[in-house]
LOBA-834240 format. One record per residue (C-alpha): x, y, z; residue in one letter. Coordinates in steps of 0.2 Angstrom, whole numbers, plus 5000, padded with zeros to 4 digits. Example, Ala and Ser with C-alpha at 12.3 -4.5 7.8 and 13.67 -1.06 7.14 Angstrom:
REM LOBA-834240
<pt <5062,4978,5039>,'A'>
<pt <5068,4995,5036>,'S'>
//
This chain:
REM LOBA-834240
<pt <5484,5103,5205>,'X'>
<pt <5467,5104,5213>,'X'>
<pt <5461,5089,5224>,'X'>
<pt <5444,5090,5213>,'X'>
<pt <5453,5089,5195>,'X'>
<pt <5463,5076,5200>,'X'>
<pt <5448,5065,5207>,'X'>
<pt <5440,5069,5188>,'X'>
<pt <5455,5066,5180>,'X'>
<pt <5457,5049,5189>,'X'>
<pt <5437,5046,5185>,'X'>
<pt <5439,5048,5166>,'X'>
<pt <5455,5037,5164>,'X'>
<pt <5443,5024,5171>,'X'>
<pt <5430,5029,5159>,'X'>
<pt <5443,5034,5143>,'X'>
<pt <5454,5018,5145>,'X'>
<pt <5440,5007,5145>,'X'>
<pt <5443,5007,5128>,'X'>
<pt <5457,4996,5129>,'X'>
<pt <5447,4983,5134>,'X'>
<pt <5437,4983,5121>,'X'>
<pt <5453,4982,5110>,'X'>
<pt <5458,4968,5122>,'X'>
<pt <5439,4958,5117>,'X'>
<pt <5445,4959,5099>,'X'>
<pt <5463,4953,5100>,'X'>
<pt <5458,4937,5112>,'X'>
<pt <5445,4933,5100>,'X'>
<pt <5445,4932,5081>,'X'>
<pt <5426,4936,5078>,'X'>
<pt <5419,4946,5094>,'X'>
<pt <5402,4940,5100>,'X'>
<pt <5391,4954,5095>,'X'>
<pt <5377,4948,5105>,'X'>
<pt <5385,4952,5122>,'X'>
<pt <5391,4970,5116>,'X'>
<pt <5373,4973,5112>,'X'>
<pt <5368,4968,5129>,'X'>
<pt <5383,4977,5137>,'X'>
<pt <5378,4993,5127>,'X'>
<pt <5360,4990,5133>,'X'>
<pt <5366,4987,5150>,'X'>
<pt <5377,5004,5148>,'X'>
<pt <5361,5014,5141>,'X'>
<pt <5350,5009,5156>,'X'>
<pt <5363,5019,5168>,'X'>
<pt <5366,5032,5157>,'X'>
<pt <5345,5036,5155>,'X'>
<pt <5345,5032,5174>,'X'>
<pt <5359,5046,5176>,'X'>
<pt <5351,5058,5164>,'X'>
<pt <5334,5057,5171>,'X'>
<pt <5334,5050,5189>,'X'>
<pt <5348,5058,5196>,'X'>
<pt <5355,5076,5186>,'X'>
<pt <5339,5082,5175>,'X'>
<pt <5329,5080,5192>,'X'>
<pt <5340,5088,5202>,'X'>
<pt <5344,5102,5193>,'X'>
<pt <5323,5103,5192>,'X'>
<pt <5324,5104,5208>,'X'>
<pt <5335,5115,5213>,'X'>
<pt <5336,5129,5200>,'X'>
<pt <5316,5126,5195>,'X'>
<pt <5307,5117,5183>,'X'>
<pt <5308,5130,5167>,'X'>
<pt <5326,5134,5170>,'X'>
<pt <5332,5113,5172>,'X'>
<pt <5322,5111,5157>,'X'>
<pt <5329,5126,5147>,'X'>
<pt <5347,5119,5153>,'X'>
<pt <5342,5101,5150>,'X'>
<pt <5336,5104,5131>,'X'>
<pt <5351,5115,5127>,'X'>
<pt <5361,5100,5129>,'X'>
<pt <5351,5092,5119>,'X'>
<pt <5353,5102,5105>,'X'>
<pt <5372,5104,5107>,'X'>
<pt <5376,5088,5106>,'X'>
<pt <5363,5084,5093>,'X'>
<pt <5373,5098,5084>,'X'>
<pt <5391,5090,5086>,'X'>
<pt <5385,5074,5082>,'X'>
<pt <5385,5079,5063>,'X'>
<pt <5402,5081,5063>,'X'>
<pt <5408,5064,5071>,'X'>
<pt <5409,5049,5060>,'X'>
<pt <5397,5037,5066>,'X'>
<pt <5406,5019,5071>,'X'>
<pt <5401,5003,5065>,'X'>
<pt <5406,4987,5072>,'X'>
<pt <5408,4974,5059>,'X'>
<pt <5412,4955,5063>,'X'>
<pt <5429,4948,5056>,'X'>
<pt <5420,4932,5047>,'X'>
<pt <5411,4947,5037>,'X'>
<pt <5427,4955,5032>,'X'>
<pt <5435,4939,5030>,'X'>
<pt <5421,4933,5016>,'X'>
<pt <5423,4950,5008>,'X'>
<pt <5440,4946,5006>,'X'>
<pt <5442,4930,5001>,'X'>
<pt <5429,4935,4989>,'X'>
<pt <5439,4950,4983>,'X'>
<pt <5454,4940,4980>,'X'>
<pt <5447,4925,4971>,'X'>
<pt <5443,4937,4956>,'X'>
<pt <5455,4935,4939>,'X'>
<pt <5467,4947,4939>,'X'>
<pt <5466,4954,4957>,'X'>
<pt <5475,4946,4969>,'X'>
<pt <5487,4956,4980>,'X'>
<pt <5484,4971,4974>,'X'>
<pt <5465,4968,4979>,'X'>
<pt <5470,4963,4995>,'X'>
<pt <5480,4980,4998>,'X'>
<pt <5468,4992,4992>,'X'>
<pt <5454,4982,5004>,'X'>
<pt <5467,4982,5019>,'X'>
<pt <5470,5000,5017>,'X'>
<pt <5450,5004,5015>,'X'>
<pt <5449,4995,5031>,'X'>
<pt <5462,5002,5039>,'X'>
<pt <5457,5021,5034>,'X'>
<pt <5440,5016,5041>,'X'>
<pt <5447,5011,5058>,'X'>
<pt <5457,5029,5060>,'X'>
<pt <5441,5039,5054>,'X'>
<pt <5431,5029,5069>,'X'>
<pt <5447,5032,5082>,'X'>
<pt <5446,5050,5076>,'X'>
<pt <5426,5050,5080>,'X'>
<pt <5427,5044,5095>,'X'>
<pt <5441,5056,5100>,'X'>
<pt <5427,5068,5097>,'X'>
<pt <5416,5059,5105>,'X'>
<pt <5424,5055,5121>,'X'>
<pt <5433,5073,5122>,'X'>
<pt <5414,5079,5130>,'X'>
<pt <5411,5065,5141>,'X'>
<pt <5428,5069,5151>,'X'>
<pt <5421,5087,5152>,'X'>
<pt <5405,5077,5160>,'X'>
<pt <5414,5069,5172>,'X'>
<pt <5422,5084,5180>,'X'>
<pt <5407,5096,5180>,'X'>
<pt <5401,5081,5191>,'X'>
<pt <5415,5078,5201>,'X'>
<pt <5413,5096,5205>,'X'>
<pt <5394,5093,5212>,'X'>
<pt <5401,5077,5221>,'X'>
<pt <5409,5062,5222>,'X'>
<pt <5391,5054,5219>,'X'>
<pt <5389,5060,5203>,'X'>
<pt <5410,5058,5196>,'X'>
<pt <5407,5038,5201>,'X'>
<pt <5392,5035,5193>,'X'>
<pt <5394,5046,5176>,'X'>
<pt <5414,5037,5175>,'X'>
<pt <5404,5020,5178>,'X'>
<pt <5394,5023,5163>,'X'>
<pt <5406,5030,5152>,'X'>
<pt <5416,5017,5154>,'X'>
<pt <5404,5003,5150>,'X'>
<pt <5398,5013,5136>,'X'>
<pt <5418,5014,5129>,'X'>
<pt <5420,4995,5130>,'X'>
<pt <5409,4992,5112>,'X'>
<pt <5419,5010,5106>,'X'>
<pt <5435,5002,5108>,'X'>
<pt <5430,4988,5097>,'X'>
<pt <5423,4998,5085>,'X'>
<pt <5443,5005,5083>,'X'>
<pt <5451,4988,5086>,'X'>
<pt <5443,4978,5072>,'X'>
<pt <5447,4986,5058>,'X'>
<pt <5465,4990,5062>,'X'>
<pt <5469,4972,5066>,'X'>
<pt <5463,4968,5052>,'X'>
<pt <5470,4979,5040>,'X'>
<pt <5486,4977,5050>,'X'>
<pt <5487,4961,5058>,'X'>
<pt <5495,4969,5073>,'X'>
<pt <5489,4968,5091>,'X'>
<pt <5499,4982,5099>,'X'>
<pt <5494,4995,5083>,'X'>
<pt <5474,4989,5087>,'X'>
<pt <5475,4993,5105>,'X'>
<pt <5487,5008,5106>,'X'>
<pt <5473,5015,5093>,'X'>
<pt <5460,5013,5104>,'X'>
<pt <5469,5017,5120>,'X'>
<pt <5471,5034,5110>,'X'>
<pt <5455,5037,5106>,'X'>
<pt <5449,5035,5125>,'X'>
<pt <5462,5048,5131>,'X'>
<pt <5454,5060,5122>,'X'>
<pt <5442,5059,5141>,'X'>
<pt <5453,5066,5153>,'X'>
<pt <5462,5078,5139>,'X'>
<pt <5443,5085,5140>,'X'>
<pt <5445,5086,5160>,'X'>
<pt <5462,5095,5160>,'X'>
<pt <5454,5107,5146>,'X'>
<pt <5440,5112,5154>,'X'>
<pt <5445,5114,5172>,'X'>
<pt <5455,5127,5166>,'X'>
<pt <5439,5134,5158>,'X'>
<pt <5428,5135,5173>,'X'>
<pt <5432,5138,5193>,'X'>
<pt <5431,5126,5205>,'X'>
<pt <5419,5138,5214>,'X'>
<pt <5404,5139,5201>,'X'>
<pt <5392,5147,5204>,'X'>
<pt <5378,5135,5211>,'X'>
<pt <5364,5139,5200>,'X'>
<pt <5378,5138,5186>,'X'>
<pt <5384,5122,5191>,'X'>
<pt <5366,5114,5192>,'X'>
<pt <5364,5121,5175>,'X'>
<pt <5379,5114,5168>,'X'>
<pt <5375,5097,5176>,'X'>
<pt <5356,5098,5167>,'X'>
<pt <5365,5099,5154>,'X'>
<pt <5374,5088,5155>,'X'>
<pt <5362,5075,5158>,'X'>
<pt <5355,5081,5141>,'X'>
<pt <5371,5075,5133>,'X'>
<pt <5371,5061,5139>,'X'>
<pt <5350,5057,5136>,'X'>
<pt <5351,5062,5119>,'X'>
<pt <5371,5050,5116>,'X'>
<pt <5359,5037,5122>,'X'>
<pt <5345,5038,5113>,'X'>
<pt <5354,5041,5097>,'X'>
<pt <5369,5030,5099>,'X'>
<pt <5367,5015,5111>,'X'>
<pt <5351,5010,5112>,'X'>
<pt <5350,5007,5091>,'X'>
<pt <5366,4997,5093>,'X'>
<pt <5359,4986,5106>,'X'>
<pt <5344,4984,5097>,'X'>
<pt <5355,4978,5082>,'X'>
<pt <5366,4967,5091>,'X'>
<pt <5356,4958,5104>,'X'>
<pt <5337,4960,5097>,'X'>
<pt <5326,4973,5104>,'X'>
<pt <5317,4962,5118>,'X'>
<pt <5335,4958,5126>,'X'>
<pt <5340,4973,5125>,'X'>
<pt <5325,4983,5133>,'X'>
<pt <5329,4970,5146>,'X'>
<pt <5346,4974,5147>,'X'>
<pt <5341,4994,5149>,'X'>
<pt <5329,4991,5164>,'X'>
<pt <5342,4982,5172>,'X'>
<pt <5355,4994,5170>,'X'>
<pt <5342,5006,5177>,'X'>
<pt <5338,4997,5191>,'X'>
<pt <5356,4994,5195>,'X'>
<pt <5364,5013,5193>,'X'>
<pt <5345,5017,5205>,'X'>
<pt <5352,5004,5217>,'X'>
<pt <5371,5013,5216>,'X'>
<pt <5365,5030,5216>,'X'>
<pt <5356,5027,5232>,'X'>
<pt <5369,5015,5242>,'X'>
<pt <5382,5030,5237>,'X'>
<pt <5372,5041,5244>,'X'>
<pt <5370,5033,5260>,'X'>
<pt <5389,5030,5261>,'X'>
<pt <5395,5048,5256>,'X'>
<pt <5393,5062,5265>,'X'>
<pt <5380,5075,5257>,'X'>
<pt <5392,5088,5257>,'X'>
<pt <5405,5078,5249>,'X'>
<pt <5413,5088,5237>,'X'>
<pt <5431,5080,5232>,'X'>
//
């Protein structure tokens, strides 16, 4: 297997197993602190803006011009905009809700287990709808990651890095309901360990779709985007669940300083790798 798909395949079990952590966050503790994932996923969309922008949208400017990056840029834009329809959108609700909701359930005349079976199974149907969209959803990012490994190790790192801190808060979002519909760890965590594989599938897939010897204009393209993708997943995704969980002030605070530090990664990689770099 080529050096360059096994790099990207390497890079996206980083970013799809991340997952498992989150799965992890939610077996350790009952009632996950909903305040830190907001400030993680705030943290996670300050790199992935700093990506988007900084490092491919601008490169691909530069190299291939500013109409053609743009036209690139926007038509990833518009594809993901257009996928997004069909995924179900993830929702992370704390256990003590559930629990209420529950207890609640359960105290009416004439409900009892019953009522406690149907609410499991809702739950539980909820949490496989949410592994099956994130699937989805992660299935594009490994494609990410190997156009990027292609352009460099540079840009593989820093779009895994990303990835992976945005995936932490996805493998809650699968985790939480399953545990409790099912009370079982291993079923909540092999679920979202699934659901993250879905990443390097999207590698192997597409590096069967496109040579290792794109054409560089193409390639740039590609990367705009990319970046695109990944802009618009922010946007629409991350930052409104940061906002939600940690309060709009914290987590503005908590995008700059992602910014700041993928900036600071991007330029100390860059000084350690060589420009021609292509692994």
């Amino acid at each position: 297997m080529d050096s360059q798909v096994l790099v990207a395949l390497a890079l996206s079990l980083v970013g799809g197993l991340s997952t498992s952590l989150g799965a992890l966050f939610v077996i350790v503790n009952k009632a996950p602190n909903l305040k830190m994932l907001g400030l993680l996923q705030g943290f996670a969309a300050g790199l992935m803006l700093s990506i988007s922008f900084l490092d491919l949208a601008h490169n691909a400017i530069n190299s291939i011009g500013f109409l053609k990056g743009n036209l690139w840029f926007f038509a990833g834009v518009l594809f993901f905009a257009f996928v997004v329809n069909f995924i179900p959108e993830p929702t992370v609700v704390p256990q003590s809700e559930t629990d209420k909701k529950m207890k609640h359930e359960t105290e009416d005349e004439g409900s009892g287990k019953d009522m406690m079976k149907k609410h499991r199974r809702q739950v539980f149907f909820s949490g496989i709808i949410t592994a099956v969209g994130i699937s989805l959803h992660n299935f594009p990012e490994g494609m990410a990651v190997f156009l990027g490994s292609i352009k460099g190790l540079r840009v593989g790192v820093n779009l895994a890095l990303a990835i992976a801190l945005h995936n932490i808060p996805e493998g809650v979002a699968v985790a939480l309901p399953v545990y409790f519909a099912t009370n079982s760890k291993w079923q909540a965590f092999k679920l979202a360990t699934l659901s993250g594989l879905a990443e390097p599938l999207g590698v192997i897939i597409v590096a069967y779709l496109f040579p290792s010897s794109l054409n560089p204009e193409i390639l740039e393209g590609l990367l705009g985007a990319v970046g695109g993708v990944m802009a618009f997943l922010t946007l629409h995704e991350m930052l409104p669940l940061a906002f939600d969980y940690a309060g709009q002030k914290q987590a503005v605070k908590a995008v700059f300083f992602g910014m700041a530090f993928m900036s600071a990664s991007l330029y100390f990689l860059e000084i350690s790798l060589p420009e021609d770099m292509s692994l």
